[in-house]
C-alpha positions, 0 to 999 in steps of 0.5 A: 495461534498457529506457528506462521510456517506449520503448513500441515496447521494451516491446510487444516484450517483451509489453507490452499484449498483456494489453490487447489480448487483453481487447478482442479475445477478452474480455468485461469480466465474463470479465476480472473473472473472470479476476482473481477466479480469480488469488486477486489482493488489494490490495497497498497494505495493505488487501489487499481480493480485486481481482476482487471490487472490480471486480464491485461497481463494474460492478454499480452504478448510475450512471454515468460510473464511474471508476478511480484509480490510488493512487499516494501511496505515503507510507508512511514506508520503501516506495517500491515503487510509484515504482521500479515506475513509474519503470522500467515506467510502462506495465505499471501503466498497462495495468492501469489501462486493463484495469480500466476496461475490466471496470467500463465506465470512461471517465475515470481518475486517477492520484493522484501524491504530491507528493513525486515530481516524477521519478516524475511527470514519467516518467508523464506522458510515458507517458501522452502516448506512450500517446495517440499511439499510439491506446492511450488515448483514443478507439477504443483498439486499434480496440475501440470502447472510450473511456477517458482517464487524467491525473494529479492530484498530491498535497501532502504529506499523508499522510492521501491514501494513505487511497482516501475522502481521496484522492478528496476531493483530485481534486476539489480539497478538503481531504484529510479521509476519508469515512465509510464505507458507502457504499463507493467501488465506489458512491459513489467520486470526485466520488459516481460508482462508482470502482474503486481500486488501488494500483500494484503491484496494477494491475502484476500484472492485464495478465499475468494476464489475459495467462496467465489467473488461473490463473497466479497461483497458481502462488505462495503460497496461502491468503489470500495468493496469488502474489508481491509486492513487499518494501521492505528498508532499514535495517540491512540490507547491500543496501537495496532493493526485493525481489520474493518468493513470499507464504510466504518467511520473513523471515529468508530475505527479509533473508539470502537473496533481496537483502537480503545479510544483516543489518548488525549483530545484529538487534533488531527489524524493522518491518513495514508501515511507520508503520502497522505492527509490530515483528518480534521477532527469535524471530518472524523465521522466520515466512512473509510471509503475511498469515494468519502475521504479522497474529497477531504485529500486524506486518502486511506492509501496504504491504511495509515491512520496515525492520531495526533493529540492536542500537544502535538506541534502539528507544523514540526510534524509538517516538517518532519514530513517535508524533509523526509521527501527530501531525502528520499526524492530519487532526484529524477525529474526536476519537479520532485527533486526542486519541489521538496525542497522549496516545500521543506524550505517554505515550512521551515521559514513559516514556522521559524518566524520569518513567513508571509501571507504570500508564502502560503499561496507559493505553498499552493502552487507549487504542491498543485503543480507537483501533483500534476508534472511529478514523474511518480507517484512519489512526487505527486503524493509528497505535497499531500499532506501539506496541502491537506492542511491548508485545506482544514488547517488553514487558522495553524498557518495564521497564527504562525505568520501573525505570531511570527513562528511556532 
């Protein structure tokens, strides 16, 4: 294994040849072709096509254009991105730098949460060698290309994760979203044109432009091309961090590709974190597509995958989740700030003995108009995997009412 910040180790084994490929022999549109080509989309949750992000950010006018690196990770259940910058902070950081090279970029960020001291302190020291060696900064490679990249860290606030808040915490305000258009490709951080990634996207580009956009395709195919990175945890023997081909089922993901196996029998899986579903276990044999499990209102978002065995309260885990987007609603729009609370309101009543048939429908409504009035994402995601149960666990629900509680 090598050490996380040994550049010379890690240009050994190819690192930065993606970089110097696209300076010496690449114009920034052919790069952005490059990664259109691949079929790359976002893998922080939104799963935007990257390539596309980057043409709209070089089309806009105004300069100077940024690139941020969303690296709040504070999706309850991934942690993903901090084992990928922990072990190999250059492979994102030269995703970054071939990012700002497509869009004509000459100053970056990347956004830390606040809750990773280690992770932080790994990337700095990158960032710092990277200057030494003359591959940020001035003239990097000997291309005439300028760009400069530092860290901002976070505080906490789950609300960071979403890219409009983010910005407002780079430039030292209060992580409140944006209203949305205009779109960060034009109006990103501090109001210049931005292009934003998550992590794991950013580690992908250095070895597609390296083999070319072919090379992605090579795994999966439809909406969801190329491999990606799962967070297994939970009731599972060998928690962990899995990378897999877009299509491998659920079951084969758990059982067959470093999951070990489930640990008890299997009651439900969480998928995509906080902001996601509940997996039936008659579902777990669906692909990890997005086309497959977006249906089944348990998207792979962020890649949480999170097992609950037969033990499991599944309405105290329901809960759990109903007060955390409570507590972490910036209160902005009405719809989010009232709506988690009705929510955790309404479960703790169903589950305390006291619920009716009706409450369920009040449920329903209200999760469908949070989707549809939220401001965010946060907002619209937090009724998910409430809704999700009442989707494939609606006999749970019965029984609580007809028993009068859990």
């Amino acid at each position: 294994m090598l050490d996380p910040t040994d550049l010379d180790a890690h240009r050994a084994e190819g690192a930065f040849t993606g970089l110097n490929k696209a300076l010496t022999a690449m114009t920034p549109e052919d790069v952005i072709e490059q990664i259109k080509m691949s079929g790359l989309a976002g893998r922080g949750g939104a799963g935007f096509p990257t390539g596309l992000k980057l043409q709209f950010t070089r089309a806009a006018t105004g300069m100077p254009k940024y690139v941020v690196c969303n690296f709040d990770e504070s999706e309850p259940g991934t942690f993903k991105d901090r084992v990928l910058m922990q072990g190999d902070p250059f492979r994102t950081i030269e995703g970054v730098i071939l990012s700002a090279y497509a869009v004509g970029a000459t100053e970056g960020f990347i956004f830390i949460r606040g809750e990773y001291p280690e992770a932080a302190a790994v990337v700095q020291e990158a960032i710092d060698t990277l200057y030494d060696a003359g591959l940020l900064g001035k003239d990097i490679m000997g291309s005439g290309f300028d760009f400069d990249l530092s860290i901002r860290r976070g505080a906490g606030a789950y609300i960071c994760g979403e890219e409009t808040a983010l910005f407002e915490a780079i430039e030292g305000k209060q992580g409140f979203p944006r209203l949305k258009p205009p779109f960060p490709t034009t109006h990103g951080v501090f109001g210049r044109p931005t292009a934003i990634s998550n992590v794991e996207t950013l580690a992908l580009m250095p070895d597609i432009v390296r083999n070319g956009g072919e090379w992605l395709k090579q795994w999966g195919g439809g909406k969801s091309v190329g491999i990606k990175l799962f967070c297994l945890s939970g009731h599972v023997k060998q928690p962990g961090v899995v990378e897999v081909p877009y299509g491998t089922t659920v079951r084969d993901l758990v059982e067959r590709f470093g999951g070990g196996g489930f640990d008890g029998a299997p009651q439900a899986i969480l998928m995509g974190g906080a902001a996601g579903g509940f997996l039936h276990p008659d579902n777990f044999d669906t692909p990890l597509t997005n086309e497959a499990l977006n249906p089944l209102g348990a998207p792979i978002g962020s890649g949480v995958v999170m097992v609950f065995n037969q033990n499991v309260d599944l309405g105290a885990v329901l809960k759990t989740l109903a007060r955390f987007f409570v507590h972490e609603s910036c209160g902005k729009c009405v719809p989010c700030r009232v709506g988690t609370v009705q929510i955790a309101k309404l479960l703790d009543r169903i589950t305390g003995g006291d619920g009716a048939p009706d409450d369920l429908a009040r449920l329903e409504s209200l999760g469908q108009m949070m989707r549809k009035s939220c401001l965010c994402g946060l907002g619209m995601s937090a009724p998910n995997a409430m809704l999700s149960t009442l989707a494939h666990f609606r006999p749970m629900y019965d029984r609580l009412i007809a028993g009068g509680g859990a």
